[in-house]
C-alpha positions in Angstrom: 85.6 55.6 61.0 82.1 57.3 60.7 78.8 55.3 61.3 75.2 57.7 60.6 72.2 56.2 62.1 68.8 57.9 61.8 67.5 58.7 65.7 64.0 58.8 64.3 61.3 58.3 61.4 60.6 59.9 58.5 57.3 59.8 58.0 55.4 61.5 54.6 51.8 61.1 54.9 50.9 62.4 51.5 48.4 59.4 50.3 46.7 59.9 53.7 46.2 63.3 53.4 44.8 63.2 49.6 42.6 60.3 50.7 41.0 61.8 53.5 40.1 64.6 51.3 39.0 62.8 49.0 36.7 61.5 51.5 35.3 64.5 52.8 34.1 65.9 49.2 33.6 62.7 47.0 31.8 59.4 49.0 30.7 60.2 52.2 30.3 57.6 55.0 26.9 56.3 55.9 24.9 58.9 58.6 27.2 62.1 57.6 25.1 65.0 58.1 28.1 67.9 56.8 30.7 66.5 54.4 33.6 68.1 55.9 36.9 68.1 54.2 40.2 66.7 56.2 43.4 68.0 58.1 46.2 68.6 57.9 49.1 69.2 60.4 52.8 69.6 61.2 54.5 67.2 63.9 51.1 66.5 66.1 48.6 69.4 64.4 45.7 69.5 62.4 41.9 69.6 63.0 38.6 70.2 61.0 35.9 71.9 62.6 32.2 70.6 62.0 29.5 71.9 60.0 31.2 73.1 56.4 28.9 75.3 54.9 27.1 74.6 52.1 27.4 77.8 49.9 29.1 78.5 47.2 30.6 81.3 46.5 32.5 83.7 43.9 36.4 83.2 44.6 39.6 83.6 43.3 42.9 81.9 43.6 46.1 81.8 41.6 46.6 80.1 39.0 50.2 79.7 36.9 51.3 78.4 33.5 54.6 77.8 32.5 56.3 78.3 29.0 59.6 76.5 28.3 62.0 79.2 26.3 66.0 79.5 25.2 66.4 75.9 25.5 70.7 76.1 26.0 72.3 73.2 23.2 75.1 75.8 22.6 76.3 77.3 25.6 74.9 78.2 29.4 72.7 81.4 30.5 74.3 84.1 32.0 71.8 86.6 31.9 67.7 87.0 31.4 65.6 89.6 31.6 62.6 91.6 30.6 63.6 94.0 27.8 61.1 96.9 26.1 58.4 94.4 26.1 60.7 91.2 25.2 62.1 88.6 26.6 65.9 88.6 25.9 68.6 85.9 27.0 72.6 86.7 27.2 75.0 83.1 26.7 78.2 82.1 27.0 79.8 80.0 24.9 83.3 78.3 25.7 85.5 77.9 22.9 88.2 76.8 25.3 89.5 73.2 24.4 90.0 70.4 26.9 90.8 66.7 27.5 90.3 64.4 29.9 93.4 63.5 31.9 94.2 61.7 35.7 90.0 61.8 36.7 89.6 65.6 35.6 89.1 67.8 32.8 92.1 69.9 31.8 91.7 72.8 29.6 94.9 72.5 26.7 94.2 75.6 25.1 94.2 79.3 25.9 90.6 80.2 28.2 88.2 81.8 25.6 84.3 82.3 25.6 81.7 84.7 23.5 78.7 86.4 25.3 76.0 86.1 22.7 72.7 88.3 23.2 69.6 86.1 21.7 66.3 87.9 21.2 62.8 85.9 21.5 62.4 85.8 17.4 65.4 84.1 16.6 68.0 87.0 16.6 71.6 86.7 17.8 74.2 89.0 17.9 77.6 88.9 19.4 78.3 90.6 22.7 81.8 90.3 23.2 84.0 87.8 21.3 87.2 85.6 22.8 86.6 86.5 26.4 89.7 85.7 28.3 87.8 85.0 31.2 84.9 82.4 31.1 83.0 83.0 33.9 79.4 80.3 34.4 78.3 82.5 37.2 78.6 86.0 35.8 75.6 87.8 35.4 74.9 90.0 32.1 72.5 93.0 32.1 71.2 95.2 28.9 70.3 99.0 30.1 68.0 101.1 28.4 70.4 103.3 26.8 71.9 99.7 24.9 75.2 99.6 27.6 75.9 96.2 29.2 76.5 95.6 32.6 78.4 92.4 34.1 78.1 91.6 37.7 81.2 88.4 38.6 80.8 87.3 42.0 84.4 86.5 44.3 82.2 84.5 46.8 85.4 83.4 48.7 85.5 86.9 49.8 81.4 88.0 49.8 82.2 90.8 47.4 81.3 91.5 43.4 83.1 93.5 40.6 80.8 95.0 38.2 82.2 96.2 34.1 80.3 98.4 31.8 80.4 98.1 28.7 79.3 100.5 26.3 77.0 99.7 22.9 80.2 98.9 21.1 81.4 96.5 23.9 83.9 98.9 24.9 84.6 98.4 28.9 84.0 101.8 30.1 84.8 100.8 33.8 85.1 98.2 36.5 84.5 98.4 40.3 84.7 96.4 43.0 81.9 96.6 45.6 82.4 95.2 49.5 79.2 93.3 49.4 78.2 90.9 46.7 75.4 92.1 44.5 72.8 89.3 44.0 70.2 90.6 41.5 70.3 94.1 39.4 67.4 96.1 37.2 66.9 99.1 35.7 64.0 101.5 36.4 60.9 102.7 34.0 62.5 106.0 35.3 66.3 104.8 34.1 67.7 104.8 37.6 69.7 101.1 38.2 68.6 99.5 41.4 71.2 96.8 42.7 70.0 94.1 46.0 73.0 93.7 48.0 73.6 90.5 50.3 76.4 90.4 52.6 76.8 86.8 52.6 75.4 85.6 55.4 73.6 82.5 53.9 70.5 82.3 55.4 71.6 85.1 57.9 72.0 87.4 54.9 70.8 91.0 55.7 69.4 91.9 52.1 70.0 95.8 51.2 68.9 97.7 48.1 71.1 100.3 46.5 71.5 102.6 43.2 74.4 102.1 40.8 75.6 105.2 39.5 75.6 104.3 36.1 78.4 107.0 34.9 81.3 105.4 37.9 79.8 102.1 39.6 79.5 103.7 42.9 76.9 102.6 45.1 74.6 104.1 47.2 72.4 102.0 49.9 68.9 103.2 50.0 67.9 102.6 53.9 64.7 104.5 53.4 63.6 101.1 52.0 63.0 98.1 54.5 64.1 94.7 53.1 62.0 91.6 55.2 63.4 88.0 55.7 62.6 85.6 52.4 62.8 88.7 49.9 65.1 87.5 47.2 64.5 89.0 43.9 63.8 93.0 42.5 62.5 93.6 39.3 61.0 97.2 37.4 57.8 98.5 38.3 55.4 100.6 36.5 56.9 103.4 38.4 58.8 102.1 41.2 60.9 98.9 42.3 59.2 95.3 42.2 60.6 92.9 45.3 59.5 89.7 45.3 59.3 87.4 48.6 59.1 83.9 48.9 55.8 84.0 51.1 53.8 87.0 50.7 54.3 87.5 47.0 55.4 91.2 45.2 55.0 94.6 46.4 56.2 97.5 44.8 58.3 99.9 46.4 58.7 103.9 45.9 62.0 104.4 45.6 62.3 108.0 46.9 59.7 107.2 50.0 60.3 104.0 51.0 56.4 103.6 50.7 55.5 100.0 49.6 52.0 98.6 47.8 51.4 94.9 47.0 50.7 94.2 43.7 50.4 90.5 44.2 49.9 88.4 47.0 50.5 84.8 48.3 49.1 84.7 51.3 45.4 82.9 51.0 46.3 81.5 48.2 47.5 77.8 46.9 50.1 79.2 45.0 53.9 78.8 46.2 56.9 79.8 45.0 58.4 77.3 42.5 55.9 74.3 43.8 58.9 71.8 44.5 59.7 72.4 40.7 63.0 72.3 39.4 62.5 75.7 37.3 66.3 77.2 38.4 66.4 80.7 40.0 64.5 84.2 39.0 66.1 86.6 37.1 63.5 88.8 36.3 60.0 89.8 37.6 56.9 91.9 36.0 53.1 92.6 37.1 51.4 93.9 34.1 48.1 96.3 34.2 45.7 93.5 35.0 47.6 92.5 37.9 49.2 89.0 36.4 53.0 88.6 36.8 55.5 86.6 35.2 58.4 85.3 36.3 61.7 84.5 34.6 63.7 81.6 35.8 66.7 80.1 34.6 67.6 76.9 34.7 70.2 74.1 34.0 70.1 74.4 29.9 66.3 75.0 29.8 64.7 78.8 31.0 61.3 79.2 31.7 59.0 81.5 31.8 56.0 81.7 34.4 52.6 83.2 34.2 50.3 84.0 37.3 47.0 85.1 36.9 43.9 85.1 39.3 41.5 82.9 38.6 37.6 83.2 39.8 36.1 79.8 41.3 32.5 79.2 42.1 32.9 76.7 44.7 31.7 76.2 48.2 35.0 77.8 50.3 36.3 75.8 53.0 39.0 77.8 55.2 42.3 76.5 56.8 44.0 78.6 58.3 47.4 77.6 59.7 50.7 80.1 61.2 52.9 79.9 58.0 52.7 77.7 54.7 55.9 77.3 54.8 55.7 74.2 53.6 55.8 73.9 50.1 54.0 70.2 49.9 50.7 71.9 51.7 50.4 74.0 48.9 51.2 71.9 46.3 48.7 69.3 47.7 45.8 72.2 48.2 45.9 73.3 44.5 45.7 69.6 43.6 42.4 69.4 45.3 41.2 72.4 44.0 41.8 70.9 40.7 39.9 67.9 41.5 37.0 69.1 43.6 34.3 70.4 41.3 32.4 71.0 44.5 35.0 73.1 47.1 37.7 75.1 47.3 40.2 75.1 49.8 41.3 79.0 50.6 44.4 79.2 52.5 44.4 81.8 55.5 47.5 82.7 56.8 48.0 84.4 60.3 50.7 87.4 60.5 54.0 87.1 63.1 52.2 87.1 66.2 52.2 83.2 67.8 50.3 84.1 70.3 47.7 86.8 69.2 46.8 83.8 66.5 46.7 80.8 68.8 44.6 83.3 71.1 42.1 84.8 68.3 41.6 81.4 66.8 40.9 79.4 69.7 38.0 82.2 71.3 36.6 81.9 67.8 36.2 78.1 67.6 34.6 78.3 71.2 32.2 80.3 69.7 31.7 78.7 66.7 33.2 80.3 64.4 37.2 80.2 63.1 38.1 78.3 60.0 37.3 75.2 58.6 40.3 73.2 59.0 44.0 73.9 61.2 47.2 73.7 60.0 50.4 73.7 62.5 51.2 73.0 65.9 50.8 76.2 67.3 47.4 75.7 68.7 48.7 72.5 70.1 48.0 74.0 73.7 44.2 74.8 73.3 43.3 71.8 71.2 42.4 69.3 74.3 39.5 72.2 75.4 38.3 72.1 72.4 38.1 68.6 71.7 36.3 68.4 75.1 33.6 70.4 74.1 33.0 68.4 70.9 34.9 71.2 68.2 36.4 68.9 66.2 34.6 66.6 63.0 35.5 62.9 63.7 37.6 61.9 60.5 37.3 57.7 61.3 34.0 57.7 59.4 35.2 59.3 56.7 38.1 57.1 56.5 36.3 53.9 56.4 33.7 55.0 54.1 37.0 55.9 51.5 38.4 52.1 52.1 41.2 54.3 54.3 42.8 52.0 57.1 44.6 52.7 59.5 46.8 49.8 60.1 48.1 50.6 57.1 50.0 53.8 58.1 52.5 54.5 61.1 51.0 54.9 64.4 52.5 58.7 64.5 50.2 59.4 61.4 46.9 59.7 63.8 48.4 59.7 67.5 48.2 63.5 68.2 44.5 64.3 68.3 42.4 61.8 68.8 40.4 60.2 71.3 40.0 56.7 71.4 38.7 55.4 68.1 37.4 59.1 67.3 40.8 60.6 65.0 40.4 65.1 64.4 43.5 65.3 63.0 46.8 64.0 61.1 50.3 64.5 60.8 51.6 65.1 58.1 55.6 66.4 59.1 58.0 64.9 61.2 61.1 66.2 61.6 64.2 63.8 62.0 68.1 63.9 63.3 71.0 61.9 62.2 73.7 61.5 64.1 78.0 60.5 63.2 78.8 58.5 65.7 82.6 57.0 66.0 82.5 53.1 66.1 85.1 53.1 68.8 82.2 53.4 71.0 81.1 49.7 69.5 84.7 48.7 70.8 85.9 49.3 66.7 83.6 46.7 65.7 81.6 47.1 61.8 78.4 46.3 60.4 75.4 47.8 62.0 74.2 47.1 65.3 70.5 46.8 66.7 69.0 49.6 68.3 69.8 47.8 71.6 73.3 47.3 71.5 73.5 51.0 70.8 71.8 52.1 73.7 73.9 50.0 76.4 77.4 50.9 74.5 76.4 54.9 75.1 74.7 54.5 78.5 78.4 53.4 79.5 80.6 55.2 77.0 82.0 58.2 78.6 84.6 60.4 76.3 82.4 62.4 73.6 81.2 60.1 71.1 79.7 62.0 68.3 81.3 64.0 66.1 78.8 67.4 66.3 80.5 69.4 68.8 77.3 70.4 70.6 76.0 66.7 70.9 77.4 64.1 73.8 76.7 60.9 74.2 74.1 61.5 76.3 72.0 63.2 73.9 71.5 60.7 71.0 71.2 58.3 74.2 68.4 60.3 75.2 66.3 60.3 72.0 66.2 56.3 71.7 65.0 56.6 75.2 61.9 58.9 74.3 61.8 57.1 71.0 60.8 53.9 72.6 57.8 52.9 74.2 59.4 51.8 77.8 62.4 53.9 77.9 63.8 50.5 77.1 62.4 48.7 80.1 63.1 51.4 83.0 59.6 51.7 83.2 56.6 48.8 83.7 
C-alpha cells in the first residue's frame, strides 16, 4: 500500500503579483514621490529599485497573433509545413473498422488508412490510398521536386525509418537510421536537412544532418553546434532556420557553421507557446521584414502563429533576472504591458555566467544604476548589503494604497526581503516534493494521519520507508523538521 503526502506548499502568487503592479502604475499611495512598479521573484527573490524614470521612450517588443487552420473532423495531422508560399497539411484517415469489446477497442477488419494532402484553398488530393499500416505518429514531408518523404519513429528502440515516395506515390526506398529523426525540411537551395535526437529525453544531444535524397543516407553536419532547448529547424532565405525555446531563431550557414539571429526572445515578453495548448511546431519561417510564423499542430485543430515587433512609446522600466524560464513571468509581463498605457516592462536577460551577473548587477545597484526590478534568486547573497544601504522601493505603501493585504496571502509570499513592516520583494515560485511512503511505517493502519503522527512514526522507523530509492526515512523526516517553526518543539 502506497500513501503520497505533499512535504511542503504550493504556493502561486499570481493575484499578488498583478496587484502590486497594478499599484505601482495605476493609484499610488499617499506621499509617493516615484511610482515604481513591483517584483517579482523565484523561491525568496525579487526587488524594485527606487526612482523609476519618468521618460518615455520609443520601444519595441513582440507581439503574436494566432490563426486557427485545418480544423481535423476527418482524420488526424501527420504532416504541416510551409510549401512555395502556402500552407499545406498531410492526414490520415483510418478506414479500419472496430468495436468495442472486454474495456478496449478491437480493430475487426483488415488495418487500412489514406494519406490525404489538403492545400489552404480547399484542395485535396489523395496521397496514398489503403495504407496497410496506420501510423498517428508518422510524419509526412512534400519536397520541392513533388516526392514525399515519411519519417515512422520505433521509439522502443530510439531509431526512425524514413520511405520516399515519388510524385506517383511509388516507394522509391526505405532506410532505417540509428537515431530517431525529430524534425526534417528542405532548403531554398534543395538540400534536405534532418535534426537527429538520440533519445535521451531531456538529456538528448540534438544533431543536424543531410539526407541524401537519391539513397536515405545520412550525413551529420558537426560543423554546426546545436545548444540545449533547440527543438525545431525550418528553411531559411539561404540557410537553415533553428528555433530555441529561449533565445528565439537564428539562422545557420550550412556549409560554415556560421550562425545570425533573425529573431530574438531574450528582452522580450514573448515565450514560446505562453502556457497555450497550441500542440508542437512543425514548421518555422522569418520573412523579409523580420516577422516569423510558426506552425503548430495540435489535437484536431492546427494553428498558425504570427510574431511581429511592435514599437511602444512608453516609459521603460527594466527587470532583469538570470533566465525567464518561467513561462508565467512572461505571460504575466505582456499582460501588463497590455494594460499599462503608461510603462513598459522590458525583460533583460543575463547570459550563462551566475556569477559575472550576480557580480555586474550588484556593483551597479551600489552605484545606482542596474535595472528597475530583479527577478531570481541568484542575487540572493548581495541583497542584505543592499537593503542596508536603502536600494530597495518599500512595496507596503503601495500595497495598502491598492486595498492589497497581507493577511490575506501565506506568510512565504513576503518573508524573503523585507525588513520589518518595510516588504522589497515577493515570491512568486515555490518548489514542492511529494513523497510514497509505505503505511507499514503507520503500523498498516489507513486514513491519513496528522503531520504529528508522521513525524514520531519516522523518527523511530528504521528499515527504508519510502519507496524512491535515493530517499530514507530520514530525509522526508528532515523536511517536516525545517518545515515547522520549532523543529517540532526541539527548540524553545
Amino acid at each position: 500500500m502506497k500513501a503520497c503526502f505533499n512535504a511542503g506548499k504550493a504556493l502561486c502568487s499570481i493575484l499578488v503579483l498583478g496587484c502590486m503592479w497594478l499599484a505601482g502604475c495605476g493609484e499610488e499611495a499617499e506621499d509617493s514621490v516615484a511610482v515604481s512598479d513591483t517584483v517579482s521573484g523565484e523561491a525568496g527573490a525579487g526587488g524594485v529599485q527606487e526612482g523609476v524614470s519618468d521618460k518615455r521612450e520609443n520601444i519595441r517588443d513582440i507581439q503574436s497573433s494566432q490563426e486557427n487552420i485545418f480544423s481535423n473532423s476527418d482524420g488526424y495531422t501527420v504532416g504541416l509545413q510551409f510549401y512555395q508560399g502556402d500552407v499545406i497539411q498531410f492526414r490520415l484517415v483510418d478506414k479500419t473498422q472496430y468495436t468495442w469489446k472486454d474495456g478496449q477497442i478491437e480493430a475487426v477488419s483488415d488495418y487500412a488508412a489514406d494519406i490525404y494532402l489538403d492545400r489552404a484553398d480547399g484542395n485535396s488530393e489523395l496521397v496514398a490510398g489503403d495504407m496497410p499500416d496506420v501510423d498517428f505518429g508518422a510524419e509526412w514531408y512534400l519536397a520541392q521536386d513533388g516526392s514525399f518523404y515519411c519519417i515512422k519513429q520505433e521509439y522502443e528502440n530510439n531509431t526512425s525509418s524514413v520511405i520516399k515516395r515519388d510524385a506517383q506515390g511509388e516507394v522509391r526506398y526505405e532506410t532505417q537510421m540509428d537515431m530517431r529523426i525529430s524534425d526534417i525540411c528542405q532548403l531554398a537551395d534543395g538540400n534536405m536537412i534532418v535534426l537527429l535526437d538520440d533519445g535521451g529525453g531531456i538529456n538528448s544531444m540534438l544533431r543536424l544532418g543531410e539526407l541524401n535524397q537519391e539513397t536515405g543516407a545520412v550525413e551529420e553536419l558537426p560543423q554546426i553546434q546545436m545548444y540545449e532547448m533547440d527543438e525545431s529547424i525550418g528553411a531559411g532565405a539561404e540557410g537553415l532556420l533553428v528555433l530555441n525555446r529561449r533565445t528565439g531563431i537564428r539562422e545557420v550557414n550550412v556549409k560554415d557553421g556560421s550562425q545570425t539571429d533573425r529573431m530574438e526572445f531574450t528582452g522580450t515578453s514573448y515565450k514560446l507557446g505562453d502556457g497555450k495548448s497550441y500542440g508542437w511546431i512543425k514548421d518555422i519561417r522569418v520573412s523579409e521584414d523580420g516577422s516569423a510564423e510558426f506552425l503548430w499542430a495540435g489535437s484536431g485543430q492546427n494553428t498558425r502563429e504570427r510574431l511581429g515587433w511592435k514599437q511602444i512609446d512608453k516609459i521603460p522600466v527594466v527587470m532583469r533576472g538570470f533566465h525567464f524560464g518561467n513561462s508565467w513571468i512572461k505571460s504575466a509581463v505582456a499582460g501588463f504591458n497590455r494594460q499599462s498605457d503608461t510603462y513598459v516592462i522590458s525583460l533583460e536577460e543575463a547570459e550563462d555566467d551566475w556569477d559575472d551577473f550576480a557580480t555586474q548587477t550588484s556593483v551597479q545597484m551600489a552605484s545606482g544604476g542596474g535595472p528597475d526590478l530583479l527577478y531570481g534568486e541568484v542575487l540572493s547573497d548581495y541583497i542584505q548589503g543592499v537593503l542596508d544601504k536603502g536600494g530597495f522601493e518599500d512595496l507596503a505603501p503601495y500595497m495598502e494604497g491598492s486595498g492589497i493585504k497581507e493577511e490575506d496571502y501565506f506568510p512565504l509570499a513576503f518573508s524573503s526581503w523585507r525588513r520589518d513592516e518595510k516588504i522589497y520583494g515577493i515570491n512568486v515560485t515555490v518548489f514542492t516534493h511529494c513523497y510514497s511512503m509505505d503505511l507499514s511505517v503507520l503500523g498498516g493502519n489507513g486514513g491519513e494521519p496528522d503531520i504529528e503522527t508522521l513525524v514520531d512514526a519516522l523518527y523511530g522507523y528504521e528499515d527504508r520507508a519510502m519507496y524512491m530509492r535515493f530517499s530514507e526515512a530520514g530525509d522526508i523526516l528532515r523536511l517536516f523538521l525545517e518545515g515547522s517553526e520549532n523543529l517540532w518543539g526541539m527548540i524553545d
